[in-house]
N, C-alpha and C positions, 0 to 999 in steps of 0.2 A: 267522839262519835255520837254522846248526847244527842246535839241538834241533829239527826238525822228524821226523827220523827218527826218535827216541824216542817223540816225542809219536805219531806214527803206530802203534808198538810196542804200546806202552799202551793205544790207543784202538781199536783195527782190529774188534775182535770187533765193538763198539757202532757204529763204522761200515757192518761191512756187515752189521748186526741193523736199524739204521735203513734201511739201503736195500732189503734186503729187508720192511720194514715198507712203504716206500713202492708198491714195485711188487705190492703186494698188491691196491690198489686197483684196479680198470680203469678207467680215465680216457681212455677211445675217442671223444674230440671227434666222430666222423664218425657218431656212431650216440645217435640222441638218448634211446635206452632208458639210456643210463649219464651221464646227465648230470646226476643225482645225484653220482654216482662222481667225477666231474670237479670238481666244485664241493668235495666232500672233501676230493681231492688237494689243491687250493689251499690248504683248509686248513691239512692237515698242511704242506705248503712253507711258507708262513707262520708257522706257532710253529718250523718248522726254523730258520728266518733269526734269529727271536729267542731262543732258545735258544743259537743260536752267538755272540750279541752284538751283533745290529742294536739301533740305540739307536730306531730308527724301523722300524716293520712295517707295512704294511696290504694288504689285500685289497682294489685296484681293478675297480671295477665297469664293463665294457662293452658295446655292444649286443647281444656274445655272452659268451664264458667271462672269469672275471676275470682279470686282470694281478695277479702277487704281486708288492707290492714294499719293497724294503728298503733300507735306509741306514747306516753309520759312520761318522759326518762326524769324523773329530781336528783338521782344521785345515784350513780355507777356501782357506789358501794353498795348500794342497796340493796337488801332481796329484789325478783324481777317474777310477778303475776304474770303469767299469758293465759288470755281467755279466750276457749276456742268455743265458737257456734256455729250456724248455717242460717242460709236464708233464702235455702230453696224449698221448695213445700211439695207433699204428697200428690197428686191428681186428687179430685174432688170424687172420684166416681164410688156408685150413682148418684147423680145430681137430685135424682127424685125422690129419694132418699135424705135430703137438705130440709128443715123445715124454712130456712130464710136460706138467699145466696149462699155460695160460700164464698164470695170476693165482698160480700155486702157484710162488714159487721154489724153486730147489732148485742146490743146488752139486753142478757134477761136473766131474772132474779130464777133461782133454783135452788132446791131441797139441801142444798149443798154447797150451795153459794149464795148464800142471802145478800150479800152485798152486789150480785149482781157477776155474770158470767159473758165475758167477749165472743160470742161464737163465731166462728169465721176460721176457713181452712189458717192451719200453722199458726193459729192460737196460743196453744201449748208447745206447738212442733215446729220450728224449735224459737219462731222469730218471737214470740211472747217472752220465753227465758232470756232467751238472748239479749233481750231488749232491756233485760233487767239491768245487766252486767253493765250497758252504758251507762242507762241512767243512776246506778251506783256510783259509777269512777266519776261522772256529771259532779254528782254532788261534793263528791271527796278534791276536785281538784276545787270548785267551786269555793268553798267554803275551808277551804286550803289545811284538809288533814287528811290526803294519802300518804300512809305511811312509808310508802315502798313505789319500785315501777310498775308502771304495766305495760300490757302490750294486748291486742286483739290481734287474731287471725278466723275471720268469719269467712265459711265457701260459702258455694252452691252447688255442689254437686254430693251432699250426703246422699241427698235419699236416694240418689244410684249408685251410688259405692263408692264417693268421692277418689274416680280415678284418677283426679290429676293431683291427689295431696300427696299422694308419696314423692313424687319427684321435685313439688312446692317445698316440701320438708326438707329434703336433700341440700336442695338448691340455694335454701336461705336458711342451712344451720346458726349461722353467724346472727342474722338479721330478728330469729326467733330462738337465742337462746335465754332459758330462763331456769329459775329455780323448781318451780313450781305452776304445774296446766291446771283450771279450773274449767269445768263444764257442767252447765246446768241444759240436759236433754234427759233426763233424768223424772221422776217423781217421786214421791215421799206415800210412807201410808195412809194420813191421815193429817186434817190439819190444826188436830189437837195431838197428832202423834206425829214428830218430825222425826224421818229418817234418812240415812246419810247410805247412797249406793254405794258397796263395796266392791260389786264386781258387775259384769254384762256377760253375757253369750254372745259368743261368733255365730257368722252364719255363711252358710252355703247357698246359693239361689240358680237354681239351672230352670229352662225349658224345655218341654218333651212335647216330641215331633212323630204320631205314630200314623204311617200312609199304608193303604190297603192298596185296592184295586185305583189304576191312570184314570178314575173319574169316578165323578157322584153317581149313584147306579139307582135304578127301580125297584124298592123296596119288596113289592110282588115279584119280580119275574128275575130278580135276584137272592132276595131275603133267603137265611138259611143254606145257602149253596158259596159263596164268599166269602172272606174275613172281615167283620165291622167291625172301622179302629174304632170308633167310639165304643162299644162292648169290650174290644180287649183293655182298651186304655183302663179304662174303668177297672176293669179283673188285675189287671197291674198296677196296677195304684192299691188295692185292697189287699192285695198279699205283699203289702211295705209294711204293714203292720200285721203281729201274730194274737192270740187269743187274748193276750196281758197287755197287748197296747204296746208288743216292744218291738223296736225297727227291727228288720229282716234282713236288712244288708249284710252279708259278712263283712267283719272286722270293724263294724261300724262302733261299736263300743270297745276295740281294744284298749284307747288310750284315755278312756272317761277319765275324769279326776272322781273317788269314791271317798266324800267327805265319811270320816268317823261318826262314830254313834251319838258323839259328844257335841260334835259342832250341830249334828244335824239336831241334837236336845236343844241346843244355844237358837237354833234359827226360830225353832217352833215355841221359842217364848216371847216373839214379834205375834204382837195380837192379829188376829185372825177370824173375821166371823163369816162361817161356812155359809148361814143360812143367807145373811144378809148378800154375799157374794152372789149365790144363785139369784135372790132375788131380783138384785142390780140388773142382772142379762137374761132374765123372763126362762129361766132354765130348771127342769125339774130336778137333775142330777150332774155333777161333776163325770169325769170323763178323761181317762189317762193310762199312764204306765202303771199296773201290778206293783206293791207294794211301797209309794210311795203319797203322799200328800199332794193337795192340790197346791200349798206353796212350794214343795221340793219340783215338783211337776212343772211349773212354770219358771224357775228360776236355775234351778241345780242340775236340772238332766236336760239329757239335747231330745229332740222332736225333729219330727217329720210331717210335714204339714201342704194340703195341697191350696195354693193361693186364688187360682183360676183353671176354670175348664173349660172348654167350648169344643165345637163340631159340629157340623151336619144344618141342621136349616132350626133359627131360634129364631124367626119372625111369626107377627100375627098366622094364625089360622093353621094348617095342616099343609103341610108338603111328606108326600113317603117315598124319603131316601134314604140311600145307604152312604154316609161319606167316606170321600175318597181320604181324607185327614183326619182328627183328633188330634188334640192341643192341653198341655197342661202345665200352669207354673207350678212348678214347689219349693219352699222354702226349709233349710235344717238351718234349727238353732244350737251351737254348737258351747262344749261346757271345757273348761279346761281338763285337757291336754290337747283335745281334739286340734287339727290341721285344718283348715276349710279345702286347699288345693286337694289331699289326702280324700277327705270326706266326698267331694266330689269327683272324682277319680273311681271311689269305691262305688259312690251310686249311679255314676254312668257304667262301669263293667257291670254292676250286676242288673239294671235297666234292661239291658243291650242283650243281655245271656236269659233271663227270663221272656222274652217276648216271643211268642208262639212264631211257626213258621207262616208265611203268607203275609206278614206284616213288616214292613221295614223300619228300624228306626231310631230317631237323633235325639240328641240331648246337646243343647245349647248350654252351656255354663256362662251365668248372667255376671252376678258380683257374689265378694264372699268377705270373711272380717274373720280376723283371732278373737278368740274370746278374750277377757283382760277383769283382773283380780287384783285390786289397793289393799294394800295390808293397814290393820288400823292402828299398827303403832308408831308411823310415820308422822312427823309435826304438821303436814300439808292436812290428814283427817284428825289429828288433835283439833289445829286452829279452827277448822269445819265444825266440830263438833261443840266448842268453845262458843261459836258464833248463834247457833241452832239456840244451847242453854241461854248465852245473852236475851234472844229475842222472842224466843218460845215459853222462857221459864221451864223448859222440862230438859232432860238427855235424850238424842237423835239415836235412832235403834241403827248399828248398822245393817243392809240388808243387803242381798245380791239382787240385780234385775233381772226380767227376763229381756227386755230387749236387746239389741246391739249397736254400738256406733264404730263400724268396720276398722276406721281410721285411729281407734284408741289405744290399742296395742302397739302401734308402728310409733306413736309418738313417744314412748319409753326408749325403744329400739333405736331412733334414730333422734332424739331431743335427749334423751337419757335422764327423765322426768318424770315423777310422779303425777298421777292424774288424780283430783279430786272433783267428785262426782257428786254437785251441790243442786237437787232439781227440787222444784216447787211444785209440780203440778200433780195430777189424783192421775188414779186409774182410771174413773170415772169418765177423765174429760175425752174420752173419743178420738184420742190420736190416729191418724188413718183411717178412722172412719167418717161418716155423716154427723153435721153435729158437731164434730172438734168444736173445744172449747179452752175455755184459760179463767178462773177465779178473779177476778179484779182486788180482790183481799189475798189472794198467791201473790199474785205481780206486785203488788205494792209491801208485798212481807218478804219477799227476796231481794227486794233494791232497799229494805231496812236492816235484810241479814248481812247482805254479801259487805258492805264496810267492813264490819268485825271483824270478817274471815280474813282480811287484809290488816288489820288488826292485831290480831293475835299470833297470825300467821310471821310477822314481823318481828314480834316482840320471839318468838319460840325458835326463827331464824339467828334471832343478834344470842343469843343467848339469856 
């Protein structure tokens, strides 16, 4: 694995010439005007996998976006790598909120990436990582030292809840069975502090639907004598949280997992700098649940969070109405033991029971995910961790995310696999929001890690 840093040397311009080729496409699964776009992508990921030396490629077809997938079988006996990714990407909005495109990349040097930062929607989310993982097995068939198989299974349907992977899973146990899933959708604290994700949060994502009066009405010569859903929406959404920032659902924490005093000592010795955190997001103070940290806050307890709100007239200048609708997503991120089905169940009854008379109203239930916890004495986060000191020279902290990849849970379930959760990218870089970005010194230090982890992971498999 030596020559990996040369072969990196050599190669780096046409690596990130191809991944800036990739994210050129917008491949926005949540918006069916690009779903040309999406299907593209696929494409290109698929001659990507053969061109690096999959002896096996094809474009799986699903009730919705297809499954890319690929194969290096050297030898049966062998441990068997599956690498899962995506490569559909968030919506861009707001555009105006872009300092350049977000289909147009463009590199620029920052405070935190002096070698230079890829900006462009799915950057970091998830086609930059992803993209890592080919150009790793690239090299390793290349230069003929993978030690083991692999196999890709890249969707496009993450960012909406990837509904067609449970039945893809089902359907092709055989086709995707392996020892051990690697996924890099993840990021690390720091990139003089590598860290290895040990767990995510689930999530819950419904729509609320609150209708007043059969039409927009006359602010004056109605105002104060009707129900305005936007007014009550608002009043219902604010009594979801109580004085200490804690959900108000019943039963909404019956089945929290309530880490020990001990682990929670263990977590908060992952470095942490409060001020520099506010300072990052121009914020004068932190903001959460009663009695815990702003890392336990974001990672260990679930939340309730509202994503979007609208109603009534949002265009230039003044109109005085009263809407007949109000609208709201929310999203719960959910902690182990937590159900998502459960969780949404609980917050549609008590939605539905809290809303004043004169107002009618729905809650769509969008997507949702288990939440999902690797334990670190497993040889799949040894090898990970193995891989991190090879190329970092330091030990990887493990850490929980706050994020979720819905489809992570279900692969234990129905693959009966360990998941190792190898991400390269910051907090920083703007996932889902304006701005996304991806390190050029990340991507090219995850297609220098991920060998080893294949690596050692082999050697810790044979015994």
């Amino acid at each position: 694995m030596e020559q990996i840093k040369n072969y990196i040397e050599s190669n780096k311009e046409r690596f990130v010439t191809e991944l800036v080729d990739l994210l050129k496409i917008p491949s926005i699964s949540a918006d069916t005007a690009f779903s040309q776009d999406v299907i593209e992508t696929a494409k290109l990921v698929e001659k990507s996998l053969k061109e690096a030396g999959c002896t096996t490629t094809e474009i799986c077809e699903t009730k919705g976006y297809p499954v890319v997938y690929g194969e290096k079988i050297i030898d049966p006996k062998l441990p068997t790598v599956l690498v899962y990714g995506h490569y559909d990407v968030q919506p861009p909005d707001p555009m105006n909120l872009w300092d350049s495109p977000p289909f147009e990349p463009v590199i620029k040097k920052t405070e935190l990436h002096p070698d230079g930062a890829i900006f462009a929607r799915g950057a970091c989310d998830d086609k930059g990582q992803m993209y890592m993982h080919v150009k790793a097995v690239e090299f390793m068939i290349k230069e003929n030292v993978l030690p083991c198989n692999v196999k890709f299974m890249i969707e496009g349907e993450e960012e909406v809840g990837s509904d067609s992977l449970e039945d893809f899973l089902k359907e092709n146990r055989d086709k995707l069975k392996n020892d051990v899933i690697l996924i890099s959708d993840t990021g690390m604290i720091a990139n003089d502090v590598p860290s290895i994700t040990t767990g995510l949060r689930g999530l819950s994502y419904v729509e609320v639907e609150v209708t007043g009066p059969n039409r927009d009405l006359h602010s004056g010569i109605y105002g104060g004598a009707v129900p305005n859903p936007i007014n009550i929406l608002a009043k219902m959404i604010a009594s979801l949280h109580d004085e200490n920032n804690h959900i108000t659902i019943p039963g909404f924490y019956d089945k929290v997992e309530e880490l020990s005093d001990a682990d929670r000592a263990l977590m908060a010795e992952a470095p942490f700098d409060l001020d520099a955190y506010k300072k990052a997001l121009d914020i004068e103070d932190v903001y959460g649940e009663k009695g815990y940290s702003t890392a336990e806050r974001y990672s260990i307890r679930p939340t309730l969070d509202v994503n979007g709100i609208w109603g009534g007239y949002t265009g230039e200048g003044a109109k005085t109405v009263i809407a007949s609708k109000a609208y709201a997503k929310i999203s719960m991120r959910l902690v182990p033991d937590q159900d998502p089905d459960e969780i949404t169940q609980l917050f549609m009854d008590h939605f539905t029971k809290i809303a004043p008379k004169g107002v009618k109203v729905k809650v769509s239930p969008h997507h949702g995910g288990l939440p999902y916890v690797t334990p670190i004495d497993n040889i799949g986060y040894q090898a990970a961790a193995k891989a991190y000191e090879t190329t970092f020279g330091k030990t990887a902290i493990p850490e929980r995310g706050g994020g979720s990849i819905p489809i992570v849970a279900l692969f234990e379930q129905i693959l009966e696999s360990k998941i190792i959760l190898m991400g390269f990218g910051l907090d920083s870089d703007a996932i889902h929001s304006p701005n996304e970005h991806f390190g050029i010194w990340n991507y090219l230090k995850g297609i220098e890690t991920i060998p080893y982890f294949y690596k050692y992971y082999t050697e810790l498999a044979q015994g």
